[in-house]
N, CA, C and O atoms as a DFTB+ gen file, in Angstrom:
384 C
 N C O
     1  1      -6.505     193.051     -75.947
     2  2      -7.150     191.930     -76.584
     3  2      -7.502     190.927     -75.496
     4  3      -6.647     190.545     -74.697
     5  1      -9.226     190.343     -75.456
     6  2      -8.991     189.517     -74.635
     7  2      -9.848     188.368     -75.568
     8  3     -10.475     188.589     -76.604
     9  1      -9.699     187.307     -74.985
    10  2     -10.436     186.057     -75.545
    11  2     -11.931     185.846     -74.871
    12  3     -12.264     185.880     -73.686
    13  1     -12.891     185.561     -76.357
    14  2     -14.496     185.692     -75.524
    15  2     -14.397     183.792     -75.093
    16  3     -13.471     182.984     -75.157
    17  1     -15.829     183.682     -74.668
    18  2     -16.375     182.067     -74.704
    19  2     -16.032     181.264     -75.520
    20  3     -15.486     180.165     -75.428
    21  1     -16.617     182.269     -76.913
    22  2     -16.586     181.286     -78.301
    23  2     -14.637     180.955     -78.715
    24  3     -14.301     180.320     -79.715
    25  1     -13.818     181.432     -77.898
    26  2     -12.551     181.055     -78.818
    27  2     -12.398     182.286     -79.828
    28  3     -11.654     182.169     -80.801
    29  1     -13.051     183.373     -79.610
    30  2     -12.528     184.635     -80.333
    31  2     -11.410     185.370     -79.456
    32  3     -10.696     184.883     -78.579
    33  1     -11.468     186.883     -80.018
    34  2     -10.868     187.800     -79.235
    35  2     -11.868     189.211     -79.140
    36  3     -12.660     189.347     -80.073
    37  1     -11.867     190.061     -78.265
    38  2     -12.559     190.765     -78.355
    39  2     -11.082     192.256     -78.476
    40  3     -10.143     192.170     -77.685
    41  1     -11.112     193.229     -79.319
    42  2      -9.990     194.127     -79.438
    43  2     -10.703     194.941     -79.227
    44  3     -11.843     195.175     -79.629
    45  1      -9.779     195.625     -78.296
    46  2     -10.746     197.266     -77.837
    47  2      -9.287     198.108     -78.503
    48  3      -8.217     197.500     -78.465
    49  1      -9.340     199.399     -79.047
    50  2      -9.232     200.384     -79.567
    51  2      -9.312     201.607     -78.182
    52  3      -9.803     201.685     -77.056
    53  1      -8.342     202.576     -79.290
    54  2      -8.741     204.041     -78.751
    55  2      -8.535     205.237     -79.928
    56  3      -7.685     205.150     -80.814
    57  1      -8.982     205.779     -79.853
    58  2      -9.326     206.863     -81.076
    59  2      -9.846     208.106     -80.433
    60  3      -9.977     208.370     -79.238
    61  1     -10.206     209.056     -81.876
    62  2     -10.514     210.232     -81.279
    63  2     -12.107     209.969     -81.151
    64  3     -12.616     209.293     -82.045
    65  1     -13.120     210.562     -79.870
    66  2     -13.968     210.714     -79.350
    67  2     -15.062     211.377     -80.789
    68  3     -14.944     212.421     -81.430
    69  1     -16.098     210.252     -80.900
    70  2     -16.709     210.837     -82.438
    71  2     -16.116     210.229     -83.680
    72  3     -16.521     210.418     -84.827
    73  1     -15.307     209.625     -83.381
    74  2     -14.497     209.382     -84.966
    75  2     -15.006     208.254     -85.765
    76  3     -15.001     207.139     -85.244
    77  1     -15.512     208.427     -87.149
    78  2     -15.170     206.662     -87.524
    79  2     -14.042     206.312     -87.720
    80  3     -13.102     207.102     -87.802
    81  1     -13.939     204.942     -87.838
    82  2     -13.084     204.198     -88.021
    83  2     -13.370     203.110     -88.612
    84  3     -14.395     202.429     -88.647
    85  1     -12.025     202.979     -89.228
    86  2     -12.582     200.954     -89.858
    87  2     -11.654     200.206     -89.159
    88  3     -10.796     200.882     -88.590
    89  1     -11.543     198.514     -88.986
    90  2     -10.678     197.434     -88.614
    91  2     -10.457     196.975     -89.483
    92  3     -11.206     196.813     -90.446
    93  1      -9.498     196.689     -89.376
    94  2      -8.691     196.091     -90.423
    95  2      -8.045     194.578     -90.272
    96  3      -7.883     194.291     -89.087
    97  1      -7.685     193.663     -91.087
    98  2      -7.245     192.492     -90.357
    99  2      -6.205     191.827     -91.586
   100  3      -6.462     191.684     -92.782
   101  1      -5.123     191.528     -90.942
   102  2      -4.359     191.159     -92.117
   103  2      -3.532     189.489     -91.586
   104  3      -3.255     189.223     -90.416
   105  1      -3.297     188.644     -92.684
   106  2      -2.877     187.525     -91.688
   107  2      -1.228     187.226     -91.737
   108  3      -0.765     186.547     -90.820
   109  1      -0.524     187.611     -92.561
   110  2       1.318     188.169     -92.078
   111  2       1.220     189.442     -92.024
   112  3       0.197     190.061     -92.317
   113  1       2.416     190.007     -91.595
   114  2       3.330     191.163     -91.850
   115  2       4.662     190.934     -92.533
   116  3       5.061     189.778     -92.673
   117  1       5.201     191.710     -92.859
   118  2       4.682     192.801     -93.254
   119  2       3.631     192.812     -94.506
   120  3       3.973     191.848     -95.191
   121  1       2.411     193.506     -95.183
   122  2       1.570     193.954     -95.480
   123  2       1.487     195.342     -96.441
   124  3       1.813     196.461     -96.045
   125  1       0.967     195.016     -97.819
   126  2       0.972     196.272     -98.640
   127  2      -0.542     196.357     -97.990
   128  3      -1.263     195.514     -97.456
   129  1      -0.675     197.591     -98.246
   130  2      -2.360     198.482     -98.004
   131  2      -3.206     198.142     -98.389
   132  3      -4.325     198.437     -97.970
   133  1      -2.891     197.190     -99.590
   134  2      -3.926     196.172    -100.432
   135  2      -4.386     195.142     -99.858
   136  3      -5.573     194.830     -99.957
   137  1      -3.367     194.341     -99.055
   138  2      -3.585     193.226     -98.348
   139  2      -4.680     193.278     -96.922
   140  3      -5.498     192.483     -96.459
   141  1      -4.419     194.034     -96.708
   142  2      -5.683     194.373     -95.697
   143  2      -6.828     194.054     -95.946
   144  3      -7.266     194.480     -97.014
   145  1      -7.721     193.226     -95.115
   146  2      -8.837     193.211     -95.078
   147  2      -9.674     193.814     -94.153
   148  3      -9.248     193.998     -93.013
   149  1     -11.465     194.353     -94.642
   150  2     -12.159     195.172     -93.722
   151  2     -12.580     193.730     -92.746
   152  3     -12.768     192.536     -92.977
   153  1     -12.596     194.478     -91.752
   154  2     -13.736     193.660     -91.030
   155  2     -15.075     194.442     -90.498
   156  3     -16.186     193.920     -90.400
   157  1     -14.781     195.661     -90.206
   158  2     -15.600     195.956     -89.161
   159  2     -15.787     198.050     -89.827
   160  3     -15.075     198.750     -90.547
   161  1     -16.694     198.224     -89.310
   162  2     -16.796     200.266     -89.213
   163  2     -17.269     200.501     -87.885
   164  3     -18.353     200.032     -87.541
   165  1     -16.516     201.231     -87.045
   166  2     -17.058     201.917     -85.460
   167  2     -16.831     203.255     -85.273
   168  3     -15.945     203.837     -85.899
   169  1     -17.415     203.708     -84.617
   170  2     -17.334     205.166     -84.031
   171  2     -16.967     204.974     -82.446
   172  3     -17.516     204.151     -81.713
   173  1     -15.907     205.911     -82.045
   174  2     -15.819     205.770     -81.081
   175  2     -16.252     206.573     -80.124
   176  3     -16.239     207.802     -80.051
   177  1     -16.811     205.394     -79.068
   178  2     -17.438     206.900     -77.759
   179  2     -16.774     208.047     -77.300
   180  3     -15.759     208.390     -77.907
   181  1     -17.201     208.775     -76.234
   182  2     -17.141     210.011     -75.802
   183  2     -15.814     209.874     -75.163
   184  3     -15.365     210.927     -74.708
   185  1     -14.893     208.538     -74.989
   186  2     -14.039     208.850     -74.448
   187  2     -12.931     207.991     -75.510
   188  3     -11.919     207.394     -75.142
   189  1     -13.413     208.113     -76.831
   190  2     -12.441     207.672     -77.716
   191  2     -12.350     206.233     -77.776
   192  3     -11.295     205.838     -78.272
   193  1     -13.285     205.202     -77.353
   194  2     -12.748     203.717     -77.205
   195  2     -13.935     203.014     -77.985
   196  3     -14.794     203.800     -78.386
   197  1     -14.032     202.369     -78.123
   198  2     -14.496     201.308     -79.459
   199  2     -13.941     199.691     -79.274
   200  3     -12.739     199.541     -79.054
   201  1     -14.740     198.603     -79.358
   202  2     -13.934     197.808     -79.712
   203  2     -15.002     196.357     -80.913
   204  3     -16.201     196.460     -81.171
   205  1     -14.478     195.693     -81.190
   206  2     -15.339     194.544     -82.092
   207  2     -14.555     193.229     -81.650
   208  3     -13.366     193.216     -81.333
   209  1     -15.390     192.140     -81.678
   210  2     -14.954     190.865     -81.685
   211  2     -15.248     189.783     -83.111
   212  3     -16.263     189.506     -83.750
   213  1     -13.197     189.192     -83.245
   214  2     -13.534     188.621     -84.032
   215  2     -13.622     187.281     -83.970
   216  3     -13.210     186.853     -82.892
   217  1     -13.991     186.481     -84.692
   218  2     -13.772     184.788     -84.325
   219  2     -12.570     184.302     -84.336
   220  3     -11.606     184.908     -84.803
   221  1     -12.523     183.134     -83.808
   222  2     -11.148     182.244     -83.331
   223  2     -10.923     181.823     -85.005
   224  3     -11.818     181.398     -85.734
   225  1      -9.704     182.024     -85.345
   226  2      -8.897     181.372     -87.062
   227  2      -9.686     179.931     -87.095
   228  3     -10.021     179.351     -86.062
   229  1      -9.923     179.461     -88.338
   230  2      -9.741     178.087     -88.546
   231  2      -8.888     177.396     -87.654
   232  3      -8.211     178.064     -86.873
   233  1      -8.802     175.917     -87.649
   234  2      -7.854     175.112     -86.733
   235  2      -6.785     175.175     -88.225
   236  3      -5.778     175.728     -87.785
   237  1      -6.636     175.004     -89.107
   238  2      -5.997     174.392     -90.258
   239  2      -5.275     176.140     -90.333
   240  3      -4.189     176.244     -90.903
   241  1      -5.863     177.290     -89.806
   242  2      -5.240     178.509     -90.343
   243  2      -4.076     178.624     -88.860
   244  3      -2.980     179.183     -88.909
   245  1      -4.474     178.164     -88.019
   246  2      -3.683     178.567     -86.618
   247  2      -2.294     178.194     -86.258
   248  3      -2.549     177.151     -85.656
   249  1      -1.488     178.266     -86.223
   250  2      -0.387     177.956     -85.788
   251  2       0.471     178.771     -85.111
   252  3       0.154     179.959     -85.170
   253  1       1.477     178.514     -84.471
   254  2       2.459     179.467     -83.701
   255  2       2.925     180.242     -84.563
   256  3       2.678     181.443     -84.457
   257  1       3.757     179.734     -85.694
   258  2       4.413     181.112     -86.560
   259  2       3.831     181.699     -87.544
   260  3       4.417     182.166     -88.521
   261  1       1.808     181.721     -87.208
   262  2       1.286     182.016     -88.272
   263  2       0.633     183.394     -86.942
   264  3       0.676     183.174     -85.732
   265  1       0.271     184.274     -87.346
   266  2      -0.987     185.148     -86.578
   267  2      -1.314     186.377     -87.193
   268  3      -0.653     187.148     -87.889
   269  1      -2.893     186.396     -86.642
   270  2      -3.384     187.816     -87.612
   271  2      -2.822     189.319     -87.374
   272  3      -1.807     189.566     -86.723
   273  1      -3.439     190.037     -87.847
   274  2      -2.354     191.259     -87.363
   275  2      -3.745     192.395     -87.586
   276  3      -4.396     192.494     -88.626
   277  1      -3.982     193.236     -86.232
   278  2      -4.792     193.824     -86.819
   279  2      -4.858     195.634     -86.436
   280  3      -4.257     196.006     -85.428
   281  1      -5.478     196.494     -87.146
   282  2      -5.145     198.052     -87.126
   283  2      -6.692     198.767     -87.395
   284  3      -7.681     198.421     -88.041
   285  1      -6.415     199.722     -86.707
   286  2      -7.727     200.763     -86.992
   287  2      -7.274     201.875     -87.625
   288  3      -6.318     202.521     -87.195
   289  1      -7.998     202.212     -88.806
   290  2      -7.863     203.189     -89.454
   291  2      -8.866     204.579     -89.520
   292  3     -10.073     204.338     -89.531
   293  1      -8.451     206.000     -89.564
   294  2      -9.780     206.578     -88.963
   295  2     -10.013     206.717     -90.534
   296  3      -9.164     206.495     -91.397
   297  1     -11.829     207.283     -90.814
   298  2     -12.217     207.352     -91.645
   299  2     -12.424     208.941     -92.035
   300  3     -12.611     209.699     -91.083
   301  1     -12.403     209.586     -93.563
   302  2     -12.893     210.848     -93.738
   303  2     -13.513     211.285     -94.934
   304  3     -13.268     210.970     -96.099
   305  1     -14.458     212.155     -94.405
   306  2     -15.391     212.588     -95.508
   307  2     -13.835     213.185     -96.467
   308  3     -12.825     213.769     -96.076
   309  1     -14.271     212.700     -97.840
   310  2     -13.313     213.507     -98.984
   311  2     -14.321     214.580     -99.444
   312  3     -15.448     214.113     -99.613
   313  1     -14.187     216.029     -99.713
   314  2     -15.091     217.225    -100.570
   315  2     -14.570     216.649    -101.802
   316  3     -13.647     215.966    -102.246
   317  1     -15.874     217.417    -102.200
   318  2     -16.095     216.986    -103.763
   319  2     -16.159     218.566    -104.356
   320  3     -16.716     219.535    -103.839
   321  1     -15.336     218.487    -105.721
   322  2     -15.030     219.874    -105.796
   323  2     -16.041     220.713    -106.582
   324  3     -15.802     221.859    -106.962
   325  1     -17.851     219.682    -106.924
   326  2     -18.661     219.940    -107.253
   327  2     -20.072     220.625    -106.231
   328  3     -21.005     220.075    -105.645
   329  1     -19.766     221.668    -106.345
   330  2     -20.986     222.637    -105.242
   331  2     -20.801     222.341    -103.917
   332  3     -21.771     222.075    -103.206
   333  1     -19.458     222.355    -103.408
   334  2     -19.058     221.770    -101.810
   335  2     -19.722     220.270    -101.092
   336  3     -19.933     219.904     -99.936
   337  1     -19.970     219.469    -102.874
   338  2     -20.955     218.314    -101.454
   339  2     -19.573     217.590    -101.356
   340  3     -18.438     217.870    -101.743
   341  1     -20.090     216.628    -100.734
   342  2     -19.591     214.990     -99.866
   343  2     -19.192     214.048    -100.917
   344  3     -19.741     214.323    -101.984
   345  1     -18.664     213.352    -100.953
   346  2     -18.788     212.086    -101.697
   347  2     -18.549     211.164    -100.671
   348  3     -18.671     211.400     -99.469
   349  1     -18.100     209.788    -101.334
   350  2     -18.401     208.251    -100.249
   351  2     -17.005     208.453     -99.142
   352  3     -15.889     208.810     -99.522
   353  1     -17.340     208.167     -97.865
   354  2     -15.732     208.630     -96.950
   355  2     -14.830     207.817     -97.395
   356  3     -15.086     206.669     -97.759
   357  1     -13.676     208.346     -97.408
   358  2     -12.469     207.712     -98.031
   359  2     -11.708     207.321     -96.839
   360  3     -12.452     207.067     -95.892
   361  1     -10.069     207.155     -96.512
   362  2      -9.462     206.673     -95.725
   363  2      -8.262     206.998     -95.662
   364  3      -7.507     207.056     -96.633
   365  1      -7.917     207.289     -94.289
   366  2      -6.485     208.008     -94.142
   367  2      -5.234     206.882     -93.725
   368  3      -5.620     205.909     -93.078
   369  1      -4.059     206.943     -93.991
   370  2      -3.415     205.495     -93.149
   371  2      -2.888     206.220     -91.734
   372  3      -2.171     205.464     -91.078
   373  1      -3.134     207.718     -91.055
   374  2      -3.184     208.224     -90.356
   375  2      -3.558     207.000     -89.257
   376  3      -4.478     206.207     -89.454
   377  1      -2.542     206.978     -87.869
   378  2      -3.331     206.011     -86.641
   379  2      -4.057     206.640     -86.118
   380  3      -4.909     205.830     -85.754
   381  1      -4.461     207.941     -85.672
   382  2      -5.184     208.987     -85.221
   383  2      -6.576     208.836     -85.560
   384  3      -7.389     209.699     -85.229
């Protein structure tokens, strides 16, 4: 994680080479699966790395014993058990 100009962070990732993925951003831990929020969808390059930048918290959200928490999840086509198609990609809690 590093910090841009604007007072963000920029998070670089590593994953499998080709993969989607989503970001995820949550603001305690611990965290049900629900609580998660999307931020972002990436694929990662040829050598598995990816990253997105997000903005700096509110001033009123920031504090020392407050901070975001954030995870990449990979993404996957689910089959559909109608004539072998696709349906919408679903999501694994797999870190891979």
């Amino acid at each position: 994680m590093q910090r841009d100009a604007g007072g963000g962070y920029q998070l670089s990732f590593i994953g499998d080479p080709g993969q989607q993925y989503t970001v995820q951003q949550v603001d305690f831990l611990p965290a049900t699966s629900t609580q998660w929020n999307l931020l972002s969808f990436r694929t990662a390059d040829a050598n598995g790395n990816f990253s997105i930048t997000v903005p700096a918290p509110a001033a009123a959200c920031h504090s020392a014993s407050t901070g975001r928490s954030f995870r990449r999840v990979r993404r996957t086509a689910i089959a559909s058990r109608r004539k072998g198609r696709r349906s919408t990609p679903g999501y694994t809690s797999s870190n891979r």
